[in-house]
C-alpha positions in Angstrom: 0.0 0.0 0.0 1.3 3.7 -0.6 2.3 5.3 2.3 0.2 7.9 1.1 -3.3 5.9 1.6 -2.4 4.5 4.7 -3.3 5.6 8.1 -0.1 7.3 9.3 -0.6 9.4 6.2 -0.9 13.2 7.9 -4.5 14.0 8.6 -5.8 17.3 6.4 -6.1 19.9 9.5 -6.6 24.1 8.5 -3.8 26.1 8.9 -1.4 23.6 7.3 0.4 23.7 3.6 1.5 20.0 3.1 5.1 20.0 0.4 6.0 16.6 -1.1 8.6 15.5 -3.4 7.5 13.1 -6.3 10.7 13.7 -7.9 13.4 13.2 -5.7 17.5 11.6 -6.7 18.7 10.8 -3.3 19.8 7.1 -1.5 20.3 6.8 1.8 23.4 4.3 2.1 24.8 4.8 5.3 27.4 2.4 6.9 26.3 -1.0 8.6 22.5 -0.3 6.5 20.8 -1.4 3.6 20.8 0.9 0.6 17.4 2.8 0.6 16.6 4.7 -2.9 14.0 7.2 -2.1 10.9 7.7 -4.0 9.0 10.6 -2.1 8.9 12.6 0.9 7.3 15.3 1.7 6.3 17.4 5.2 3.3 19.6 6.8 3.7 22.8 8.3 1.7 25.7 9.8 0.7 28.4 7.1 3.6 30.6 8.5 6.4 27.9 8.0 7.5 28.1 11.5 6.1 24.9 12.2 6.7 21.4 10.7 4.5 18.6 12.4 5.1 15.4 10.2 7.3 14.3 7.7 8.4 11.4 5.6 10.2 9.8 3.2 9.5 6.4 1.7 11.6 4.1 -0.4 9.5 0.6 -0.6 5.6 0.5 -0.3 5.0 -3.2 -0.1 6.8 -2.6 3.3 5.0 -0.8 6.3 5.7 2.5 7.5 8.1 3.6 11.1 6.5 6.1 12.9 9.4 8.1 15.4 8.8 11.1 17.9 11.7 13.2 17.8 13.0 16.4 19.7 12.4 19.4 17.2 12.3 20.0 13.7 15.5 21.4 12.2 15.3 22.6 8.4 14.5 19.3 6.4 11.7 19.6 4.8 9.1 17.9 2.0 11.9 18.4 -0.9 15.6 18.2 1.2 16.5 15.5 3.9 19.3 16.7 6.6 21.3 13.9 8.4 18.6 13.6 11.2 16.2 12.2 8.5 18.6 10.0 6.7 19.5 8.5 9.8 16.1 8.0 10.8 16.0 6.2 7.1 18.5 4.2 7.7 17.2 3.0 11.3 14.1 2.2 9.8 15.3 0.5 6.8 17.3 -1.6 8.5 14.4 -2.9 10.7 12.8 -4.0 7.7 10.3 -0.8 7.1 9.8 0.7 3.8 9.1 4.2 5.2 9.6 6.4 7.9 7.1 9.2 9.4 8.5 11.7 12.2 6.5 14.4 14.3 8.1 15.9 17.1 7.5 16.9 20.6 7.7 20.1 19.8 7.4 21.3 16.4 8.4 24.4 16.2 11.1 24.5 13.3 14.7 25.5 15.4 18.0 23.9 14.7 19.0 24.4 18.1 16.8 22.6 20.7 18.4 25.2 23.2 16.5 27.8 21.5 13.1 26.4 21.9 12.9 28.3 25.4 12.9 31.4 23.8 9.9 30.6 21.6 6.5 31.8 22.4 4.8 28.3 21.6 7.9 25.6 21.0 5.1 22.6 21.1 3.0 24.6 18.4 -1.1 24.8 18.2 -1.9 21.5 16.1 1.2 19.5 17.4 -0.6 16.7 19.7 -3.3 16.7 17.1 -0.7 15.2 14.6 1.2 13.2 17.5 -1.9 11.9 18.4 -3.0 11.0 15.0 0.3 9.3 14.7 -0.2 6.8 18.0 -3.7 6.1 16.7 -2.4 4.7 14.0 0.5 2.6 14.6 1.3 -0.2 16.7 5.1 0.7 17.7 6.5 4.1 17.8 10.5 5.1 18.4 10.9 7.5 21.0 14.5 9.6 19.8 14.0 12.7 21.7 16.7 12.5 23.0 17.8 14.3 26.4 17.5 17.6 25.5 14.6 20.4 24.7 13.1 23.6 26.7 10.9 20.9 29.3 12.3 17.7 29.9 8.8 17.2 31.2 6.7 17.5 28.4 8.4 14.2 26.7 7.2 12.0 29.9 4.1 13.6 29.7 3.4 12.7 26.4 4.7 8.8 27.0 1.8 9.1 30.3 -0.6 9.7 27.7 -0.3 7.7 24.5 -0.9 3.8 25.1 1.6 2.2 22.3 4.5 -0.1 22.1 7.8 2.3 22.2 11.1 1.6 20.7 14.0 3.5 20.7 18.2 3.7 19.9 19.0 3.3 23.5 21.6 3.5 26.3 20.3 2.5 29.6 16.6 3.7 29.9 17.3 7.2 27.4 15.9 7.5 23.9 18.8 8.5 22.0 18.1 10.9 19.4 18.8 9.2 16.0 21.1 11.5 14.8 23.8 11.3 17.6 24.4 7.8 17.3 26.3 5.8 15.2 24.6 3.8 12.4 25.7 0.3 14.1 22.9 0.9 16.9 19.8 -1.0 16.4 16.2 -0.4 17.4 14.5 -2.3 20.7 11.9 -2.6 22.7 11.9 0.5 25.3 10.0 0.8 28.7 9.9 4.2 29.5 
């Protein structure tokens, strides 16, 4: 099934501009991972672009998506990757998936999670519509927030509330953020 009719596809909200990427030359081929050639992606925002809810990128469609929850939103969007999103690619493709989805605790579009204190709304107005979107329609999510962000409460909070089956890159009992580990980690099963 296309990722595009399946549930974890982003729900049409107001206030959102969705950006895909039909047409896109780029393969993930990171170190100790398969080689992923990737056929879309694409991303929803807010209508002033300071947000960026969900994105995705998907490279085989007979294979089901991976949906992640991740710190913040840095400046990859529905027509460029950055190495957080090829990373999370590469997990995911090496667990067997065919596509990955990510929203974010808070979605407010910083490349510096420090920063997010400063912003007026760092979790942003439809945010936990999209998260929760994303756990009612999946049966595992990774957790790769990481340990860092303007509330360390707010990601504890959100694992209190959604009822699903969490994974993570881990060391001891902290979801690593994808993108500041090496690609030999795997995925497992994490109890928050």
């Amino acid at each position: 099934m296309r990722f595009e009719e399946s549930s974890l596809y982003p729900p049409d909200l107001p206030d959102t501009i969705i950006q895909t990427n039909k047409d896109i030359d780029l393969v993930v081929n990171l170190k100790d991972g398969p080689r992923l050639p990737i056929e879309r992606m694409g991303a929803v925002f807010s209508n002033d672009g300071d947000y960026r809810y969900y994105i995705w990128m998907v490279w085989d469609d007979e294979k089901q998506p991976l949906p992640w929850i991740c710190c913040n939103p840095s400046y990859a969007d529905g027509i460029t990757a950055d190495k957080t999103m090829k990373k999370i690619a590469h997990y995911s493709g090496k667990e067997g998936y065919g596509s990955c989805v990510v929203a974010n605790v808070w979605a407010y579009q910083n490349r510096y999670p420090g920063e997010l204190q400063d912003a007026d709304d760092p979790v942003g107005p439809l945010n936990d519509q999209f998260l929760q979107h994303m756990v009612d329609n999946a049966d595992e999510v990774v957790a790769g927030w990481g340990t860092i962000g303007p509330n360390n409460e707010r990601p504890q909070a959100l694992v209190d509330r959604f009822d699903i089956d969490w994974l993570a890159v881990q060391y001891g009992n902290v979801p690593y953020h994808p993108g500041r580990q090496t690609n030999a980690y795997s995925l497992t099963s994490w109890e928050p």
